[in-house]
ZAMARGU-4260 file (C-alpha; in steps of 0.2 Angstrom, whole numbers, plus 5000, padded with zeros to 4 digits):
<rodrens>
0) 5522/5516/5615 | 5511/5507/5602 | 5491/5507/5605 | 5478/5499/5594 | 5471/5509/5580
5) 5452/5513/5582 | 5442/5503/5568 | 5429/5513/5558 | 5418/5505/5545 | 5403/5517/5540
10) 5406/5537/5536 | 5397/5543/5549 | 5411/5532/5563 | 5426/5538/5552 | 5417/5558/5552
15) 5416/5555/5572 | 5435/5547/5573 | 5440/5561/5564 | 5433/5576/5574 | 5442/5568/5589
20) 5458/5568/5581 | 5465/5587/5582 | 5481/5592/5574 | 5490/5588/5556 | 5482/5570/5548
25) 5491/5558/5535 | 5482/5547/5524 | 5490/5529/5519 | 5478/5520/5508 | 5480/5501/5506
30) 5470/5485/5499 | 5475/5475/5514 | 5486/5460/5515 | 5499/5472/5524 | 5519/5470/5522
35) 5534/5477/5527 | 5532/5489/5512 | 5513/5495/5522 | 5522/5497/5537 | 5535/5509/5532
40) 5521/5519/5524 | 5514/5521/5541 | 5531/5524/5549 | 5536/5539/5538 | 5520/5547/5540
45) 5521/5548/5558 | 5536/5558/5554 | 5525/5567/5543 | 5509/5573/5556 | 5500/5573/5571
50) 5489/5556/5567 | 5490/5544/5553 | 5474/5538/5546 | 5474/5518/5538 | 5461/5516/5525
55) 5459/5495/5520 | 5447/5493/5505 | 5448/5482/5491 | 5441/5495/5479 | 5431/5485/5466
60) 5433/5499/5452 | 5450/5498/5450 | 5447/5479/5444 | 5442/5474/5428 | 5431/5460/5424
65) 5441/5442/5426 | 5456/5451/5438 | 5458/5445/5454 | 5445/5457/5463 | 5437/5442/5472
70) 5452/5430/5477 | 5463/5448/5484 | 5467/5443/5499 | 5459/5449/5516 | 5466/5449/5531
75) 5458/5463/5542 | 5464/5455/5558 | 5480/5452/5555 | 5482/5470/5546 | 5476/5478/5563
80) 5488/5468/5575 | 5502/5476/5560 | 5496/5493/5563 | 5496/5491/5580 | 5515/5488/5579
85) 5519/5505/5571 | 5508/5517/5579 | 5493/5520/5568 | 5481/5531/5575 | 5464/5527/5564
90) 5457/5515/5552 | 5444/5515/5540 | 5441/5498/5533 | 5423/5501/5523 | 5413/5488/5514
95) 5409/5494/5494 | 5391/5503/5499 | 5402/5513/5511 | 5412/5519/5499 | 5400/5521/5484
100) 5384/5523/5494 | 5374/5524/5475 | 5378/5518/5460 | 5394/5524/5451 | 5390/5533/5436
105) 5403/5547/5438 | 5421/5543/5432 | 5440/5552/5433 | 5451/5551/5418 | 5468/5555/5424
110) 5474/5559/5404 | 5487/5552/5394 | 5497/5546/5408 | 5484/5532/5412 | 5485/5526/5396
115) 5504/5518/5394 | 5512/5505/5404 | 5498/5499/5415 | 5487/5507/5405 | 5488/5498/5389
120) 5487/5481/5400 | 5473/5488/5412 | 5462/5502/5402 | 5449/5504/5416 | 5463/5503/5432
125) 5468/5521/5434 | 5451/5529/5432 | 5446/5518/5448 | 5459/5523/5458 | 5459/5541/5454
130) 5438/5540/5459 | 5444/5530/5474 | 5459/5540/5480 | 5448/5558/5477 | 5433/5550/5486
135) 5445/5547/5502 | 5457/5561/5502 | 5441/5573/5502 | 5431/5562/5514 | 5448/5562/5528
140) 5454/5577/5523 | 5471/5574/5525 | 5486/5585/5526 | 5498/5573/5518 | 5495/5555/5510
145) 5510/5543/5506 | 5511/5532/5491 | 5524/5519/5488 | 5536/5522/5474 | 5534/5505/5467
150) 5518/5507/5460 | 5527/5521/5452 | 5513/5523/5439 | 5501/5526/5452 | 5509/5539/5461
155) 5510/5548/5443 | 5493/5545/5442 | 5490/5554/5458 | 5498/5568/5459 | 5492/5573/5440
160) 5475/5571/5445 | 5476/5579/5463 | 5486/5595/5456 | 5474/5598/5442 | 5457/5596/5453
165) 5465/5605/5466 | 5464/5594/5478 | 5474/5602/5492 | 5482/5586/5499 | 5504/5583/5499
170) 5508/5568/5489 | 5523/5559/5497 | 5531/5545/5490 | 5540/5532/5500 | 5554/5522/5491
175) 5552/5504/5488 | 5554/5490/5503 | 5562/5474/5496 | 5565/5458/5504 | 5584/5451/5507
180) 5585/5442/5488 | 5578/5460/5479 | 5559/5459/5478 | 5548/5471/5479 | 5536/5467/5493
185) 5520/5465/5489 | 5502/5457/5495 | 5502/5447/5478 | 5518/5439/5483 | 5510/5425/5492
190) 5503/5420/5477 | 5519/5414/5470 | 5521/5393/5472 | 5541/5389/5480 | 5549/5389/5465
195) 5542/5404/5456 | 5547/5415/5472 | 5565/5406/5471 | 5562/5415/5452 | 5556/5431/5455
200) 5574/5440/5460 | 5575/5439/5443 | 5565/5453/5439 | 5576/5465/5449 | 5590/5459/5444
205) 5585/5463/5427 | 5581/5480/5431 | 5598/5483/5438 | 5607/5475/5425 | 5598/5489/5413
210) 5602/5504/5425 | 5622/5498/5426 | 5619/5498/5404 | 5613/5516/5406 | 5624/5523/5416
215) 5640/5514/5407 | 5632/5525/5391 | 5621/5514/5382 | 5605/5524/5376 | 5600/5513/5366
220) 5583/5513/5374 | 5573/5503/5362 | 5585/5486/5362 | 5590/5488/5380 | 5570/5486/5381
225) 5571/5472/5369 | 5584/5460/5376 | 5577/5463/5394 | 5560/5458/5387 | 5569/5442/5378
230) 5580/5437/5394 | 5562/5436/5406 | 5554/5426/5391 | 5566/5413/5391 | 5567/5412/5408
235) 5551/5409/5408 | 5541/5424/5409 | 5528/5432/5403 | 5529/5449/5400 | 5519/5464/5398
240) 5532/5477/5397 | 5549/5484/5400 | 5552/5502/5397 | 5561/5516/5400 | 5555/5532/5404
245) 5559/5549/5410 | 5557/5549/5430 | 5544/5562/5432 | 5533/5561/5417 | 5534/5544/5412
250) 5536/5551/5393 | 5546/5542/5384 | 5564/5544/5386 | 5576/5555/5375 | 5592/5555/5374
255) 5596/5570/5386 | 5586/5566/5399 | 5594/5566/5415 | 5581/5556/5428 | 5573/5539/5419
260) 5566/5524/5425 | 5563/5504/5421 | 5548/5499/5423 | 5541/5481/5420 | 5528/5469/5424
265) 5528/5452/5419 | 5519/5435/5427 | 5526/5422/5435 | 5512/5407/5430 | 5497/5416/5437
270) 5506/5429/5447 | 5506/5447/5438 | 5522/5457/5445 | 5527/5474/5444 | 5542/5484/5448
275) 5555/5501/5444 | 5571/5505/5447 | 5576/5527/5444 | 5590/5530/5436 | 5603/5545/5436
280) 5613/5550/5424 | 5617/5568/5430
</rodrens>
């Protein structure tokens, strides 16, 4: 049976929830706006533990100045009725002053790793959710916290800063949930106008069309990179990146390595998507 998760809002009602919730805990983060891909977050980690904590925050340190930090959809209502569904035991959906109760002069950079990819697009993103995603894990306390494999750059990220602060928390990532024509699912999705979601597939396709190249033999990395970027642009994209790179480390990719990934981003008019597909070549 599903029951509706308890709501939280200051510290001092998620420190209370929490004392009344004995056993293992697992933490799924979100911005809110929940999908499918949410959902199956919360799933798996009711496989993973006794409870499952839900934070909803649009977390205004991982935006820089002219993103969309103020038009991010929220939909706190609709989000609980979801969780409801799927057996969530606790949610924490704070307002900023919850979260940074005084000013923020204290930052986290996660090293080289935030620095490509995303990085070079959003400098300040990964420093804000690696202050974030500390200040949570170590205010729930968590045995386990799920992050979605397609913000696989995040998940780096996370698990690079958590193992070298010694955060004692499991990172577990859940594979990407995609609708019916390939896309990722994601809360910006509703962005897109009729015809730019009838484009989207693209991108995946894309992807896939790379990963069969690779695994036919073609290592040439670079003009792989180059022609993927060229087929989006005359389709009407505009794109950030595509590149591959090894699976774990996100270095760039050698010839040798056994586990890469594609990763790109590109926007659809004003709609900035992100996606990866692992390859394996063993």
């Amino acid at each position: 049976m599903t029951h509706r998760p308890v709501l939280t809002h200051t510290r001092a009602e998620l420190a209370d929830a929490l004392s009344r919730l004995p056993g293992t805990k697992a933490l799924v983060m979100t911005m809110g706006a929940l999908h499918s891909g949410h959902l199956q977050l919360v799933r798996e980690a009711r496989e993973l533990a006794d409870h499952v904590i839900v934070t909803i925050f649009v977390n205004p340190t991982q935006f820089a100045p002219g993103e969309d930090f103020d038009a991010y959809p929220r939909t706190l209502d609709a989000d609980m009725d979801a969780l409801e569904t799927v057996g969530a035991d606790l949610v924490w959906a704070p307002a900023p002053q919850d979260v940074y109760p005084t000013p923020v002069t204290v930052s986290i950079d996660p090293g080289p790793i935030a620095r490509v990819l995303e990085g070079k697009t959003r400098p300040t993103h990964f420093a804000g959710v690696a202050l974030v995603c500390s200040k949570v894990v170590n205010l729930v306390r968590p045995d386990v916290a799920l992050y979605g494999q397609k913000d696989a750059q995040q998940l780096a990220v996370l698990r690079t800063v958590f193992t070298q602060l010694d955060i004692p928390v499991r990172v577990h990532a859940v594979p990407i949930v995609r609708a019916e024509d390939g896309v990722a699912l994601s809360s910006r999705n509703q962005y897109l106008s009729e015809a730019e979601r009838a484009e989207a597939p693209r991108l995946y396709r894309e992807l896939q069309r790379v990963a069969a190249e690779l695994k036919n033999g073609n290592l040439d990395y670079v003009g792989l990179e180059t022609e993927t970027v060229r087929r989006l642009t005359e389709a009407g994209w505009m794109v950030d990146y595509v590149e591959i790179r090894h699976a774990e480390s996100l270095a760039v990719a050698r010839t040798g390595d056994k586990a890469l990934v594609v990763l790109a981003a590109a926007r659809l008019g004003t709609t900035r998507l992100i996606d990866n597909l692992e390859v394996s070549l063993a």
